[in-house]
N, C-alpha and C positions, 0 to 999 in steps of 0.2 A: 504494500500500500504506500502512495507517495504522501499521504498527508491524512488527519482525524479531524475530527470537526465536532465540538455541542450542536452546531445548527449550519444546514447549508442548504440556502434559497437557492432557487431556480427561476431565475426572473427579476431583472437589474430596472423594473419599471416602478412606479410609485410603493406600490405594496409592499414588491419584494426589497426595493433599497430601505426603505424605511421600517421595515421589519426587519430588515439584517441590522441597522444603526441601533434598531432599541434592544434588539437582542444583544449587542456589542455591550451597549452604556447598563446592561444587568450583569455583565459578566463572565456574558457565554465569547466562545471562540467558533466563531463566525466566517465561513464563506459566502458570496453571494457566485451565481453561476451567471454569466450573460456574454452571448454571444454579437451582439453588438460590435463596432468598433468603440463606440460609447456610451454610458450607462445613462440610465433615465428612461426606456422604454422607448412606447411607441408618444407615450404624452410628452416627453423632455423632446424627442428626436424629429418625429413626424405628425404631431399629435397636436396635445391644448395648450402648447407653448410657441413654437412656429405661426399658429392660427392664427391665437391672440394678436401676437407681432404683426402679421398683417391685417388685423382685421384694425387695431390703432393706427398705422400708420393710412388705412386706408378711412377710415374715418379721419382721419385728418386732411388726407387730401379732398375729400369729399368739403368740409367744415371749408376750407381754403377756398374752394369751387361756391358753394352756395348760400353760406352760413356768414361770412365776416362781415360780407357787405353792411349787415342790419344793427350789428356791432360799431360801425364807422368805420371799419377796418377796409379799407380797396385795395385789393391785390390787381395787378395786369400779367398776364401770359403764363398761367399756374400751368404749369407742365408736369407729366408723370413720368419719371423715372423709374421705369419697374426694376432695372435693374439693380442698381444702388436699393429699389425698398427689397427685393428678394437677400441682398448683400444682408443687408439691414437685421432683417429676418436670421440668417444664419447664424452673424453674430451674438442673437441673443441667445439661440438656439447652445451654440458655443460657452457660452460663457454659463447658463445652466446645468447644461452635462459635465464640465467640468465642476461644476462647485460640487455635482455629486462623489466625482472621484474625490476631491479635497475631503468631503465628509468620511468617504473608506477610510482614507488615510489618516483622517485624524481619532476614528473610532476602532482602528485595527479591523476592520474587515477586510478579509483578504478577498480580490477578485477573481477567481478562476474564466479566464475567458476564454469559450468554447461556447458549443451544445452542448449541453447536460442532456443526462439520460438516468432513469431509475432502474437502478440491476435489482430493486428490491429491499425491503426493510434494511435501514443502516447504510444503502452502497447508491454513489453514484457517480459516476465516471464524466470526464468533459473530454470529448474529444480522444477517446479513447483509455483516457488517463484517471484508473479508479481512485476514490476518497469514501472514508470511512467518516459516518457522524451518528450522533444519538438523535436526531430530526432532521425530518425534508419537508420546508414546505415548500410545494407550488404557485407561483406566483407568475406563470407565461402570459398572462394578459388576452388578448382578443387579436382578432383581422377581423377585416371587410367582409361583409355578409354576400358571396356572391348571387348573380339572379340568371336563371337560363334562359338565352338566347341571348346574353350581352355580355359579349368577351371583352376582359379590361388588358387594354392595350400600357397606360398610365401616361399614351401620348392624344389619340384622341378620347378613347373610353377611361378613366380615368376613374379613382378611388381618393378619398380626399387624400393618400400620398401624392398624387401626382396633383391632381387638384392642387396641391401648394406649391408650387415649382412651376407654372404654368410661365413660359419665358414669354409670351403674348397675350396682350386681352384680347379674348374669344371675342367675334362677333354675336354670337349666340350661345348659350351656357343651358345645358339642359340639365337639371339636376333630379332625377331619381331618386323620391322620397324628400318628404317634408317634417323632416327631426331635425334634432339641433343642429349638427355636424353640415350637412346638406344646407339650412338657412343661413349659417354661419359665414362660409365660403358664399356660398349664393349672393352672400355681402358685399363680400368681400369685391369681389368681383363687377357686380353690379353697381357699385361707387367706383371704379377703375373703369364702369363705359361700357360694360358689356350689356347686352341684353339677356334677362335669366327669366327661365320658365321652369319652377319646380310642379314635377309629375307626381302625385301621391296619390297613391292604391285605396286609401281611405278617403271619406270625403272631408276631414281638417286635417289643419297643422298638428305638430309637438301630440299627440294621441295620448301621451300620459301625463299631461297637465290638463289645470283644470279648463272647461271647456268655454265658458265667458272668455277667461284671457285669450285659448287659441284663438275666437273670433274677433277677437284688438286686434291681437299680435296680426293676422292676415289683411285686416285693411289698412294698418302700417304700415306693411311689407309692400301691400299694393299703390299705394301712396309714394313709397319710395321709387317703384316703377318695375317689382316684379310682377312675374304672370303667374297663374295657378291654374291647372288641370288635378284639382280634386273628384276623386271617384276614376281613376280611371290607371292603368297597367299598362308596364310596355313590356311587349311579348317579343320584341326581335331588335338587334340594333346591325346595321351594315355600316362600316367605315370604311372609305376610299379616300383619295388625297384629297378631294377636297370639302369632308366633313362626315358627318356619320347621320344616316337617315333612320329615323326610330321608328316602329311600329306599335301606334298605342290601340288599345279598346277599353270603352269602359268596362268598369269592376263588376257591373251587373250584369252584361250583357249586351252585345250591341255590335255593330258596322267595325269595322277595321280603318283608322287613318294614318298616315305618316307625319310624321314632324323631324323638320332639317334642323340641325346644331353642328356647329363650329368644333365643339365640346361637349361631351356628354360625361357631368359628374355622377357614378354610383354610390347613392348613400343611404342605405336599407336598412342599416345597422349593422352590428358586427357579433361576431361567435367566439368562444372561447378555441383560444388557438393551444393545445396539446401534439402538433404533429413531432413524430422522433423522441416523446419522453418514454415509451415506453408500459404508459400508465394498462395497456391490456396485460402483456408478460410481467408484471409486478402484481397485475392481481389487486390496481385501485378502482372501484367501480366510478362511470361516467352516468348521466343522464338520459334521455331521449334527444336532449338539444346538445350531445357531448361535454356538456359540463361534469367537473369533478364535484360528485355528491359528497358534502359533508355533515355533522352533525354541527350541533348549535356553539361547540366549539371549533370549529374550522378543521376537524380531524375526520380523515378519509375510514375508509372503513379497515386499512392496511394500516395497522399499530406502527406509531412516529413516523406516519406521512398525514400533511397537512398541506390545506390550501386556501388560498386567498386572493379576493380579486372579481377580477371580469372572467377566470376559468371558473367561477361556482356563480350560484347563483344568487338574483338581484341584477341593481341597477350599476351600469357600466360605467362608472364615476371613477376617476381617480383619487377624491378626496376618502371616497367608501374605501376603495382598497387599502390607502395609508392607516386608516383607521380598524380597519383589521388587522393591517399587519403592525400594527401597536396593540392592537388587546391580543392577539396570540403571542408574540414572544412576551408579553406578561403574566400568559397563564402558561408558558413554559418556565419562566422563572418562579413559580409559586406565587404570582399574583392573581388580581380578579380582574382580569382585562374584559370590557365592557363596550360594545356598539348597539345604539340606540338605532333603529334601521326607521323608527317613525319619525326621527329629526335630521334626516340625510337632503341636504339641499342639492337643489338641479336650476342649472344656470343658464339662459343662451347667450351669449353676448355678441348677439346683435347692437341695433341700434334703433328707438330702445332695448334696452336687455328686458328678457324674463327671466325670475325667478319666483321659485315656492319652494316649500318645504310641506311637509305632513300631508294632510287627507283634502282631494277635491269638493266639491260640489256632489259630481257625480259619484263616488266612493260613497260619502256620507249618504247618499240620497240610497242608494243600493243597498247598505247595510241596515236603514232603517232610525238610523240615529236622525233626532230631531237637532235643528241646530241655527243659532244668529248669523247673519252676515251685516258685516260693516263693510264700508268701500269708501276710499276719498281718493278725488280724481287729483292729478300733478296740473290739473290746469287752476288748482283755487291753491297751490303752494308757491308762495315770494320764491323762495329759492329756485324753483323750475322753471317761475316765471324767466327771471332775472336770466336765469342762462339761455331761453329759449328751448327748452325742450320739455315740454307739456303736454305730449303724447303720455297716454296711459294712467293708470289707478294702482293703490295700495285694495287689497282684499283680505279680509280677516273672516277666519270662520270657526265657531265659538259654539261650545255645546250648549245648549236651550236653557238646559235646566243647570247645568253645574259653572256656565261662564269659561271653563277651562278652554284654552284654546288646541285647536284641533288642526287649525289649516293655514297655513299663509301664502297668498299669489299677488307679485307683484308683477306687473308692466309698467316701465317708465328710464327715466334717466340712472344711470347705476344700479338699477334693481339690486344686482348681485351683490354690491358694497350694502343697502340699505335694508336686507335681507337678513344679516346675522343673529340679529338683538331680536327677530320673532324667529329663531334659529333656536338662541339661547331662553327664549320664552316658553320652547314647547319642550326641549330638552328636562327643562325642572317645571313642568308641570304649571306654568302660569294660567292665569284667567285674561280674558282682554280688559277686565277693570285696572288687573295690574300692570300691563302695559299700560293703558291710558293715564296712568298715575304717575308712571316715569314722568321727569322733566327734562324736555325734547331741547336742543338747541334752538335759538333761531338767528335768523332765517335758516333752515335746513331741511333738506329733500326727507330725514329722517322722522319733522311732522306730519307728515301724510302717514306714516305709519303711527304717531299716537291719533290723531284725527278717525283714520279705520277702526283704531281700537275703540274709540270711544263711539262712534259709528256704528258698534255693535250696539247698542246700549242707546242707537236714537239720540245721542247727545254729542253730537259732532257739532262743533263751533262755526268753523270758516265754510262751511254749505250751507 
């Protein structure tokens, strides 16, 4: 054996680096496995950091474009440099993966960089090169949800990998499915001049939020000058040089049409990605949807193999993953590591952003629970005013009888930043009395969220 291990992750993305760092800072002797050139995954690499980067820089070319004017601000001859913003991009990309390496180093996790493979309780080899450890957990993360009859090229058929590297603005941007990831880019892009037309199989947006906001969120989007073909599939795509012609039908039934794109981005969602670990000949069982099943502590059904992440199930969040892979090396080291899965927030960061946390409209409405809704619009908030961006509402939703709050969905400016504090609200069990009790800054985008609160309760102020 060339080396022992207390813990040795497989999967250098959110879960597994940060489950290798806290297994470190308890005292265990720690590998992480990633075959990468650089650690951080597909979120650090390819993923919700890259995005981010352009989705700011292009919100600002955008703001530069149409927004300063009313500022007093007069720009003349605002040009796009895609290149320089792609550079841009890299750099940040860069300078995150590395602070993850800086992290190994300073917390002694050693990096085995390879494929990892599970030979079986205790053993696992990188690149041929076995290691012995007292736990494996799983941590390979997801890919692109493929769809038949649309082969991803990643030059013209594209997965939002390639989707981000785009050396040209598309004249037309076809984007397949209407989730986060697909809107995001769809943004992206569509502030950089392109024309976007997201196709969804469903007849709304974002499908697991709540359903008022998907209906903002889409005439925002339309407002900004995307197209939507809701209710409707595309069964075939052909690329040739010069673009790729798609064949959609609707979801119910119906006539066959074609639609031409420059580009065509696939964004369906994504699968738990296990190819080459091994997990049949080791004897870990998987799912129906190939996820690794685990119990309510992250342990597979194969004693000291464990998993964590977008390979089990749940929501494909990198902040979930981190958060697993801190309450599992805590109940490897005899703590009581704990994830609350009813306070796991989900973000688009669009422009406006959505965010919510906890139970919809429709959830509650399904389960039978009785329940208040407050709502205050960003258009009666100074702070939203003041910057110009007044698109969209705070929503609060609050049990009938006990006040406790249950639900929170935001549309508007920062969502995601203004998001935490009914985050931390529902985590320990608040009522929206006691938000509404907090004292709010002002002027700050953060009053529409005591204003909602108090909204539940009919006693909103500024409406």
């Amino acid at each position: 054996m060339s080396d022992s291990f207390d813990l040795i992750v497989i999967g250098g993305g959110p879960g597994g680096y940060v489950c290798a760092i806290r297994a470190a800072q308890l005292g265990m002797k720690v590998a992480c496995v990633e075959k990468r050139a650089t650690l951080g995954g597909t979120c650090l690499n390819i993923g919700c950091i890259p995005s981010k980067a352009l989705l700011q820089s292009s919100e600002n070319f955008h703001a530069a474009q149409h927004d300063f004017a009313a500022h007093g601000i007069t720009l003349e001859g605002v040009k796009l440099d895609l290149r320089k913003m792609q550079a841009r991009k890299a750099e940040v990309v860069s300078a995150n993966v590395k602070g993850v390496e800086f992290l190994f180093k300073k917390n002694k996790v050693t990096w085995l960089k390879g494929a990892g493979r599970i030979d079986g309780p205790g053993k696992v080899s990188v690149d041929g090169v076995a290691y012995e450890t007292k736990n494996i957990v799983i941590a390979t993360g997801s890919e692109s949800m493929p769809l038949p009859g649309v082969e991803v090229d990643e030059k013209r058929i594209v997965t939002s990998t390639g989707g981000l590297e785009l050396d040209a603005v598309p004249g037309h941007l076809v984007v397949i499915g209407g989730g986060y990831i697909g809107l995001e880019l769809g943004s992206v892009w569509r502030r950089l001049g392109a024309n976007v037309t997201v196709v969804e199989f469903l007849d709304r947006l974002v499908p697991t939020m709540d359903g008022e906001v998907a209906k903002q969120f889409e005439r925002v989007l339309a407002k900004q000058g995307m197209k939507f073909r809701l209710g409707t599939k595309v069964t075939a795509a052909k690329a040739d040089a010069n673009g790729v012609t798609l064949t959609l039908e609707p979801a119910k039934g119906g006539p066959a049409e074609e639609l031409k794109a420059d580009v065509v981005l696939l964004s369906i969602g994504r699968r738990a990605y296990t190819a080459g670990l091994g997990l049949a000949e080791a004897g870990v069982a998987t799912d129906e949807r190939g996820r690794v099943k685990t119990d309510a502590h992250y342990a597979t059904n194969v004693p000291g193999i464990y998993a964590i992440g977008d390979v089990i199930a749940g929501p494909m969040l990198a902040h979930k993953a981190e958060e697993e892979g801190v309450a599992l090396a805590e109940r490897l080291a005899g703590q009581a590591g704990h994830v609350n899965y009813d306070a796991i927030p989900g973000v688009v960061y669009t422009w406006p952003e959505v965010a919510a946390v906890g139970k919809t409209e429709e959830e509650l409405k399904a389960a039978g629970v009785a329940y208040a809704v407050g709502k205050f619009p960003f258009t009666a908030n100074g702070r939203a005013r003041a910057m110009g961006y007044t698109d969209g509402f705070v929503k609060i939703l609050s049990d009938k009888a006990t006040d406790r709050l249950l639900g929170a969905h935001i549309i508007g400016p920062d969502a995601g930043t203004v998001l935490p504090e009914l985050v931390t609200a529902l985590e320990f069990g608040a009522s929206a009395e006691d938000v509404a009790r907090i004292c709010h800054a002002h002027p700050s985008l953060s009053e529409a969220v005591k204003e909602a609160a108090m909204a539940a309760d009919g006693r909103a102020i500024h409406i």
